[in-house]
C-alpha positions in Angstrom: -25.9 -2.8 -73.8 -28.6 -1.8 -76.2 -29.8 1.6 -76.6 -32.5 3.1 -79.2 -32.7 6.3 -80.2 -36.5 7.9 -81.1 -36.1 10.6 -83.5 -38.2 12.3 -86.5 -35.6 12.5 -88.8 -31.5 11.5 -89.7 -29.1 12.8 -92.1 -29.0 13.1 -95.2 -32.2 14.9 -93.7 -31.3 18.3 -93.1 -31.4 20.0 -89.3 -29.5 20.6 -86.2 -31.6 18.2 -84.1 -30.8 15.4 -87.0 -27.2 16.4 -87.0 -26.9 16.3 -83.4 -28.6 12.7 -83.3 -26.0 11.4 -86.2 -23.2 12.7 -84.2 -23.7 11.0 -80.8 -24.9 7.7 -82.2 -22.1 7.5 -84.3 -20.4 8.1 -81.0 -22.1 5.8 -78.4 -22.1 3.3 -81.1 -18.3 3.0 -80.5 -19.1 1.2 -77.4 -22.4 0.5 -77.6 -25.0 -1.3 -79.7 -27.1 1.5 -80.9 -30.5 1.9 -83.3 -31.9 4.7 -84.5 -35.6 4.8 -85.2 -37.0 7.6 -87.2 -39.6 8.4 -90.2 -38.6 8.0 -93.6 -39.1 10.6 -96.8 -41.4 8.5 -98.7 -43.9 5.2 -97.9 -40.9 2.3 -97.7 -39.4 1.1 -94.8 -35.5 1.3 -95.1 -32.7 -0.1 -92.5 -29.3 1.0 -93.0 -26.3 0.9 -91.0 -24.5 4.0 -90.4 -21.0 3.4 -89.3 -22.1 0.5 -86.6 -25.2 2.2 -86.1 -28.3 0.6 -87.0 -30.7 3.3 -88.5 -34.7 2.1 -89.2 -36.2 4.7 -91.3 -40.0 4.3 -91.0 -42.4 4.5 -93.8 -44.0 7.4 -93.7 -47.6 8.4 -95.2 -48.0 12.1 -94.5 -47.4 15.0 -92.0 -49.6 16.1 -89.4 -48.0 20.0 -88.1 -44.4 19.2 -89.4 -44.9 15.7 -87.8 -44.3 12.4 -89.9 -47.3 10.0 -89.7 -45.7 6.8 -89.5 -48.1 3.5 -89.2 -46.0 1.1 -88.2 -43.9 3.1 -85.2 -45.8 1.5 -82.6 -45.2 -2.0 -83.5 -41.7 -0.8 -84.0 -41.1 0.3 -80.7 -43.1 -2.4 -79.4 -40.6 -4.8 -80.5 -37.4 -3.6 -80.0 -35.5 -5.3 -77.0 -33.6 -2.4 -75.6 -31.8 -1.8 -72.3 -32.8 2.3 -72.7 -35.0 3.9 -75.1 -33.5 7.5 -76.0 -36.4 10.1 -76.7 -35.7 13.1 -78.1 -38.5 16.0 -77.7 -40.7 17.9 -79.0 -42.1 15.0 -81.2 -45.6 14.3 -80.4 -46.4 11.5 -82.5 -43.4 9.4 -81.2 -44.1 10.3 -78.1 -47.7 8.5 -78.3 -46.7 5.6 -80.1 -44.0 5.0 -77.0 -46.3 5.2 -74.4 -49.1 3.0 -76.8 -45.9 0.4 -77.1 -45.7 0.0 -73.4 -42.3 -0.7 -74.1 -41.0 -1.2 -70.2 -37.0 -0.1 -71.0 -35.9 3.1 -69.0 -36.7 5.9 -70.6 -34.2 9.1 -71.6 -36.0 11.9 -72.9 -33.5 14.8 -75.0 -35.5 18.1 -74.7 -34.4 19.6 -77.0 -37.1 22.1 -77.4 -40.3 23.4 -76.1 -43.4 24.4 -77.9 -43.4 27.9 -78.2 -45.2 29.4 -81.2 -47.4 26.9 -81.9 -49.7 27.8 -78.2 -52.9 25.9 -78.7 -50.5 22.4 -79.6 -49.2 23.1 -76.9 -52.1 23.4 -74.6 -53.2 20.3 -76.3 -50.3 17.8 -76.0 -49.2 19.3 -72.3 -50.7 16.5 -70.6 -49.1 14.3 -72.9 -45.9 15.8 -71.8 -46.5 15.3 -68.2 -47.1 11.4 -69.1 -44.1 11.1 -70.7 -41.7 13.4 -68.9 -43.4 11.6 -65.6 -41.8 7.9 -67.3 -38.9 9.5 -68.0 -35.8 8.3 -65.6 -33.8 11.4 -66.8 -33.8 14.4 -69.1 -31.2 16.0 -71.0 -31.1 19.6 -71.2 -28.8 21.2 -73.7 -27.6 24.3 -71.7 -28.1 25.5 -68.5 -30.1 28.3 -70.0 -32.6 26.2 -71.2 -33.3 24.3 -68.1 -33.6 27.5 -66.1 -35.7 29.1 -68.8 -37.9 26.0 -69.9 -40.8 25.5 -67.7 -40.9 21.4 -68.3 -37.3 21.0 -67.5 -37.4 23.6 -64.2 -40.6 21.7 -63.0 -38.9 18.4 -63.2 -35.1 19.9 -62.4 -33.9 16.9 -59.9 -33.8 14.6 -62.8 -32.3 17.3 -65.5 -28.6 16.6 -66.9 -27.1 19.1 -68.5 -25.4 17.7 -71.6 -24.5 20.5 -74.1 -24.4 19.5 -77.9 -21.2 19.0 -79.3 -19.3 19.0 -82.8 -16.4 17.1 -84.2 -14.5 20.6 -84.0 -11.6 19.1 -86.2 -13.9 19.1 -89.3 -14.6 22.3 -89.1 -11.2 23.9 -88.2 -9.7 24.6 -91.7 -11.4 24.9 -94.7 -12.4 21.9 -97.3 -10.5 24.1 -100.5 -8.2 27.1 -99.7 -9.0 27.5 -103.2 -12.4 27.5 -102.7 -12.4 30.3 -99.8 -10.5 32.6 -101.7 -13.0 32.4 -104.6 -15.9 33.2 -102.5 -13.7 36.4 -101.5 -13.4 37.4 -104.6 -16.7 37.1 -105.5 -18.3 38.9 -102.4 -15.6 41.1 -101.3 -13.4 41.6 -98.1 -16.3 42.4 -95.6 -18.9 38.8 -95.2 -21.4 38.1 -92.6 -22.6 34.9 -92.6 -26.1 33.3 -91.3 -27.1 29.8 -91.9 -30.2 28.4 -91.1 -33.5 27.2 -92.6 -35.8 30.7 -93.9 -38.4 30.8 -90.6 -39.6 33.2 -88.7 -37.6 32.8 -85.7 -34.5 32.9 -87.4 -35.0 36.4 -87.4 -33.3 36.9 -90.7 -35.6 40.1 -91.5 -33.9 41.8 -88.8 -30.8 41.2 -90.4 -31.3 42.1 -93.6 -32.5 45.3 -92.4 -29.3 46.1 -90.7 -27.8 45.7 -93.3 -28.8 49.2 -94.6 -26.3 50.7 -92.1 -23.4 48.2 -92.8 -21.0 48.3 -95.4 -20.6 44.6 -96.4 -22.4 41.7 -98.4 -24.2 39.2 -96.3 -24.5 35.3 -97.2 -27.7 33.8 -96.2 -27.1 30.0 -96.3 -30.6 27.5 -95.7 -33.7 26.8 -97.7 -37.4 27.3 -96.2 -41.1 28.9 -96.5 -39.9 32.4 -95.9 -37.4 32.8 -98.9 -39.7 34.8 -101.3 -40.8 37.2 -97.9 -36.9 38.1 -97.2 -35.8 38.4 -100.4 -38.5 41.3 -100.6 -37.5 42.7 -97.3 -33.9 42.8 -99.3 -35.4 44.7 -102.1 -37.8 46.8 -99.5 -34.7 48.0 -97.3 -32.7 48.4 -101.1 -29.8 45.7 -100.2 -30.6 43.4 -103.1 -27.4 43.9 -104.5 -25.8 43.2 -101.1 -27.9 40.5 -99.4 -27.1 36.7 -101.2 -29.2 33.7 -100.7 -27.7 30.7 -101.2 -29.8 28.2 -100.4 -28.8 24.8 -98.7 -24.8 24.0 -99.1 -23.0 20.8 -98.8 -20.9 20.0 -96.3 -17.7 21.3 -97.9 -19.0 23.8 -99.4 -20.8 25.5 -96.2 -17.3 24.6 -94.3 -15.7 27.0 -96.9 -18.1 29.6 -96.5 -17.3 29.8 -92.8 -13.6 30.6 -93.5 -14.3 33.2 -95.8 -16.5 34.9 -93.7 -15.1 38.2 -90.9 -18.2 37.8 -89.0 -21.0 34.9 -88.3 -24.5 36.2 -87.2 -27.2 34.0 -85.6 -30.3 36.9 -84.7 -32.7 34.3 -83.8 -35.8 36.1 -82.2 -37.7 33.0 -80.2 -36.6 30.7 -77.6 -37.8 28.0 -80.5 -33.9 29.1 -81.7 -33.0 26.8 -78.1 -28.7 26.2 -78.8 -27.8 27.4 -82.6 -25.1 24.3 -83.5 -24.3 26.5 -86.4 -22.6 28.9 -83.8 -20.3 26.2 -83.0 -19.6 25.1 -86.4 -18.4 29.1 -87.2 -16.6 28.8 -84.0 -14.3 26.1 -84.7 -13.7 28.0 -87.9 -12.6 31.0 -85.4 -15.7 32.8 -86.7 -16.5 35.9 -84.1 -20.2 35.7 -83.2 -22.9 37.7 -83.1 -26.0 36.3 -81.7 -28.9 37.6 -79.5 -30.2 38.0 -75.7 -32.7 35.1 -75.6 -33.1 32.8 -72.5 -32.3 29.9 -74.6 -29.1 28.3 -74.8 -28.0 31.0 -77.8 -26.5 33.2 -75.6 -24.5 30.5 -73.4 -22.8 28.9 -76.5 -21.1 32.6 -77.8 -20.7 34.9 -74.8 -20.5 38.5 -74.9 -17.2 39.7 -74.7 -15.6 36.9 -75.1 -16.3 35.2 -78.1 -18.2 37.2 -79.9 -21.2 40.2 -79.3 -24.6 39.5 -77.7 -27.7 42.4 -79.0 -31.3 42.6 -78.1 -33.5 40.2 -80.4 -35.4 41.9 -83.0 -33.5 44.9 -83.4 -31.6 45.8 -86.6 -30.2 48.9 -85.5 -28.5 46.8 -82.4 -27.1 44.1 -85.2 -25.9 47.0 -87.7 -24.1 48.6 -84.5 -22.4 45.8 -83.4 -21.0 44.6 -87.2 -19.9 48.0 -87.7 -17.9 47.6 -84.5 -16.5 44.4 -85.5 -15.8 45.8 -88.8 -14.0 48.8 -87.6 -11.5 46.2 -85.3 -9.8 43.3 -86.9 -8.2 43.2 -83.5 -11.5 42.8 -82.0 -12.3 40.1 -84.5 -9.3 38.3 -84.3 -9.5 38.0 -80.4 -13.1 36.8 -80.3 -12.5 34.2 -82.9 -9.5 32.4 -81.5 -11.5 32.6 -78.4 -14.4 30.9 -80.0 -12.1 28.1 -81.2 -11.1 27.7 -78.1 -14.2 27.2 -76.4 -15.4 24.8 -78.7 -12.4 22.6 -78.2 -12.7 22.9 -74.8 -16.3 23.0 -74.0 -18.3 21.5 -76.7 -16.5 18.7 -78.5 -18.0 16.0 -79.7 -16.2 13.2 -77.2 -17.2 15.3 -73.8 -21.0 14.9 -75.2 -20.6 11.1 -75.9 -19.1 10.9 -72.7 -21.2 12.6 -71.1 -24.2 10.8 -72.5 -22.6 7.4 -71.6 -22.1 8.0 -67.6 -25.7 9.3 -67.8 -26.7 5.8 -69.2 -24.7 4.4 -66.1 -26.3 6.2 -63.7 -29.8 5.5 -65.1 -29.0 1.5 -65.8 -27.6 1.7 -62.3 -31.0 2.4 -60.6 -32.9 -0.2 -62.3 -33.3 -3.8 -61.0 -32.9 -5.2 -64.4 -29.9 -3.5 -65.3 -27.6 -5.2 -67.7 -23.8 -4.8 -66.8 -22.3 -2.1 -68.5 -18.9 -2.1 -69.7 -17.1 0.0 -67.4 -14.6 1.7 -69.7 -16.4 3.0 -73.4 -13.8 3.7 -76.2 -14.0 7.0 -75.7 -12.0 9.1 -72.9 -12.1 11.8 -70.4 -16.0 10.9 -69.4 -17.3 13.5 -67.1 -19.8 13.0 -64.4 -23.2 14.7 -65.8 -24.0 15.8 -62.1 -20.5 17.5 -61.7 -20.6 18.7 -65.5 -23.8 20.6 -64.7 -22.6 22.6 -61.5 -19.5 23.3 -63.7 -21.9 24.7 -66.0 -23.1 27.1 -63.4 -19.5 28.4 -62.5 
């Protein structure tokens, strides 16, 4: 069986939507023959293979809104001989050239997001949506949150799975260099709170800062973007400077570290744009405690309050300095919610459940089409999980 993947961009291209799409192809490509189709960084074509995985990284000659204006995608797509094209959404662009391809292979779209700041593009490209969400044999949703909240998915819910992300929690579960964390300590002190994510506005990192006013602690800021220069003058506006670090984008290793030497992992993302947070999970399978915010995304459905971590009202420093302070003020506390954290990412959110998953949706899907090919029945992965049954357990 051959599946293709439609993406905008894979690693070494940072994002969670890339590192998500790395992840399960590596994974499906373990018992399937998978390519990745996505834009490059500059105006050459480039196939690589990726661990099995064929990746075909597009020449690209500009941007259009963030979007990578790639010439040849729709001869591309035209000519691949696939038994499922894998969409993943919001991207636009791809989403023209597919339909313009006419490629006839069953269609998966992963929604991983809707439109939400960017209103008039969205009014625009909503009938595009309905084309393409009509073509589409199923959609993955990443959280049960999202499909409730997302008015594509709720609209079209009969043919929504519910296939959270997962992470390969083992990488994340002890640090890279014990040497390593306790430098960090040394360097920042005994009380850390950690964010990591690219400098935009739904990130909600100005909140954060602020709050910081009230919290005894240094706060790492880990991620690269357009607001940088704005929050490191909210920093100097609330007079935190001294206690408020940006470190820009880390390394693998390095941001594995970071999360060890951390008490407390914030995510105060203040749009639905912010629709799972991976990075929760990664601080989670580092038994990071978590405090994120009350968004009807998926944010508040990975880290639960009171169990894993604290859940505030977006856009509220005073709610995110009162809930570090209480975290601060219990180890206990901390301890608790962290080895629960750990525990729920092993159990709930690993990286082989979303392969699986993934794979018995392809069955199902390659099941109701007359030109199915025959499917191995047994992948080299384990414990596959009927997405129907997954998503009621979801709802439990």
């Amino acid at each position: 069986m051959r599946v293709v993947h439609l993406g905008k961009f894979y690693p070494s291209h940072r994002g969670g939507i890339e590192s998500h799409l790395e992840l399960l192809c590596r994974g499906l490509g373990r018992a399937l023959e998978v390519e990745v189709i996505v834009a490059n960084g500059s105006n050459t074509t480039v196939v690589e293979d990726d661990r099995g995985v064929a990746v075909r990284r597009l020449a690209c000659i500009g941007n259009f809104r963030s979007a990578p204006l790639c010439p040849t995608i729709v001869r591309e797509i035209r000519r691949v001989r696939a038994d499922l094209i894998h969409l993943h959404m919001p991207n636009p662009l791809v989403a023209i050239a597919f339909l313009l391809s006419r490629n006839a292979a069953p269609l998966i779209v992963s929604w991983h997001s809707d439109i939400v700041r960017q209103r008039l593009l969205g009014r625009l490209i909503a009938p595009l949506q309905r084309i393409v969400v009509g073509c589409a044999a199923a959609l993955i949703a990443s959280s049960p949150n999202y499909l409730d909240g997302s008015p594509t998915l709720a609209s079209n819910r009969s043919r929504v799975q519910v296939i959270p992300y997962g992470i390969d929690q083992r990488e994340f579960a002890r640090p890279h260099d014990y040497s390593a964390v306790a430098a960090i300590r040394r360097r920042y002190g005994e009380r850390i709170v950690l964010a990591v994510g690219r400098l935009v506005y739904y990130k909600g990192f100005d909140y954060l800062i602020r709050a910081m006013r009230e919290v005894d602690g240094r706060l790492l800021i880990v991620g690269e973007g357009p607001l940088q220069a704005s929050l490191k003058e909210a920093a100097a506006a609330a007079d935190v400077s001294d206690r408020v670090h940006f470190l820009g984008d880390l390394d693998r290793p390095a941001l594995i570290d970071h999360y060890h030497a951390a008490d407390i992992f914030t995510l105060p993302s203040i749009a639905r744009s912010e629709a799972f947070g991976i990075v929760q999970l990664e601080a989670m399978a580092a038994g990071k405690p978590i405090i994120n915010t009350r968004l009807d995304s998926g944010v508040p459905f990975v880290s639960r309050d009171g169990e894993t971590g604290l859940t505030v009202e977006a856009r509220s420093a005073p709610a995110l300095a009162q809930a570090l302070n209480r975290l601060f003020a219990n180890p206990e506390l901390r301890a608790r919610f962290g080895a629960a954290a750990a525990q729920r990412v092993a159990r709930e959110f690993n990286a082989e459940l979303m392969v699986n998953r993934t794979l018995e949706l392809y069955r199902q899907v390659l099941a109701r089409s007359p030109m199915a090919p025959r499917l191995v029945s047994e992948s080299r992965t384990s414990d596959t999980a009927s997405p129907r049954s997954s998503r009621q357990a979801w709802r439990r």
